[in-house]
C-alpha positions, 0 to 999 in steps of 0.5 A, a space after each residue: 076830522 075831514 079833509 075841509 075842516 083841517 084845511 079850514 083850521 090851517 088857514 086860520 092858524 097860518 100868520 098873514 103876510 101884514 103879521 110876518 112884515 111887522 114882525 121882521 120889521 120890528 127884528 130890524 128896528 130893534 137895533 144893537 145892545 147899549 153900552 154898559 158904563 160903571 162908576 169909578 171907586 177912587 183911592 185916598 189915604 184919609 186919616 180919621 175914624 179909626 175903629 168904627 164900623 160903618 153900614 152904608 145904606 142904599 141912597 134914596 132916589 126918585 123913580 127918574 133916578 132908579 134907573 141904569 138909564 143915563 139922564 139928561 135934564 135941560 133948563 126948564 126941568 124936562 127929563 130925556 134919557 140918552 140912547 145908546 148906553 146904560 149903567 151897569 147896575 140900578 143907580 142907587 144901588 150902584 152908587 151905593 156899592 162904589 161908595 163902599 168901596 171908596 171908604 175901603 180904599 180911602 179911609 181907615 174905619 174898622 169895617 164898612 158894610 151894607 146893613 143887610 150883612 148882618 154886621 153890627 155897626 156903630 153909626 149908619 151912613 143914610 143918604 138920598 140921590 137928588 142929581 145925578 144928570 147932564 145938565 143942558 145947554 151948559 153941558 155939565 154933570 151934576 152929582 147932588 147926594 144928602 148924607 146923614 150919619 146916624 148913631 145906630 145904637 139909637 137911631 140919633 142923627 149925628 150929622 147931616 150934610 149935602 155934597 155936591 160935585 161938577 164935572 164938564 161934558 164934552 158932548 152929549 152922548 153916552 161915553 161923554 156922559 157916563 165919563 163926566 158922571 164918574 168924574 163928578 160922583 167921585 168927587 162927591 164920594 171922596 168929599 163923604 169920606 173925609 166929612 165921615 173921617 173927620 166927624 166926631 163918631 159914636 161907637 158901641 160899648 164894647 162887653 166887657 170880658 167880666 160881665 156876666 161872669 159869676 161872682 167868686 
């Protein structure tokens, strides 16, 4: 290759001075990491329920809901997202770890666990995420979970309720927000808990330790 055509061949390859000040500027917008914010599981001795195994499924939620970002929703329905802060995990299924969590800490079933352990349960908690927002001008969050619990045996719906919980907010910005959620869902899971505890629940039939035995 001759001395012109590397020297051609370097001019092209070499950034020009638009690209490298977009791109430091860029490096200088892009501003520091948000803070990450989990969700309480509160603790309750809850009578009720023993002997049951609960499967806790993901909550259903819509897409502005599936999200680690914190929402915020005005009057008129808009939807703006807060800057500076996260949840530590996809919403749903955050909430749905919690919530496990508070029906160990709160209840007494035998077992709770997430249908993708394998567990063999008697009843199956499905829910669906319907708010979980600072809601504008009043300030306030607002957590709103339907809750079915369905015989697992059988797929049967045994009880289906919707929870709702309120909690004021300070300020709206991202330390108040995530605070004011965890005050409002926790709330919301402890109500669950007690609704399942006190729920008249299906539970599988145990084998019996002579079936299948040969006869003398």
């Amino acid at each position: 290759m001759s001395p012109t055509l590397i020297d051609r061949v370097r001019r092209l390859l070499r950034p020009s001075p638009a690209l490298v000040l977009a791109m430091m500027a860029g490096a200088c917008s892009s501003g520091p990491a948000p803070t990450t914010y989990d969700l309480s599981a509160p603790t309750s001795r809850i009578r009720g329920a023993a002997g049951v195994q609960l499967l806790v499924n993901e909550p259903a939620a819509l897409q502005a809901l599936s999200t680690q970002q914190i929402l915020v929703k005005d009057a008129s329905g808009a939807i703006t997202f807060l800057g500076g802060g996260q949840w530590a995990d996809n919403l749903p299924r955050l909430i749905q770890t919690k919530l496990i969590n508070t029906f160990e800490n709160a209840s007494q079933l035998k077992g709770v666990s997430r249908p993708s352990s394998g567990a063999v349960g008697d009843v199956q908690l499905i829910s669906e995420l319907r708010r979980f927002e600072i809601a504008t001008p009043n300030n306030e969050a607002v957590v709103e979970i339907a809750v079915k619990i369905v015989n697992d045996a059988n797929g049967r719906i045994v009880n289906g309720r919707i929870f709702r919980g309120y909690a004021p907010a300070p300020a709206v910005d991202a330390a108040n927000a995530a605070r004011s959620l965890d005050e409002a869902l926790s709330t919301v899971m402890l109500d669950i808990v007690r609704w399942v505890s006190a729920s008249p629940l299906p539970r599988r039939e145990e084998p019996s330790a002579d079936r299948g035995r040969a006869p003398a």
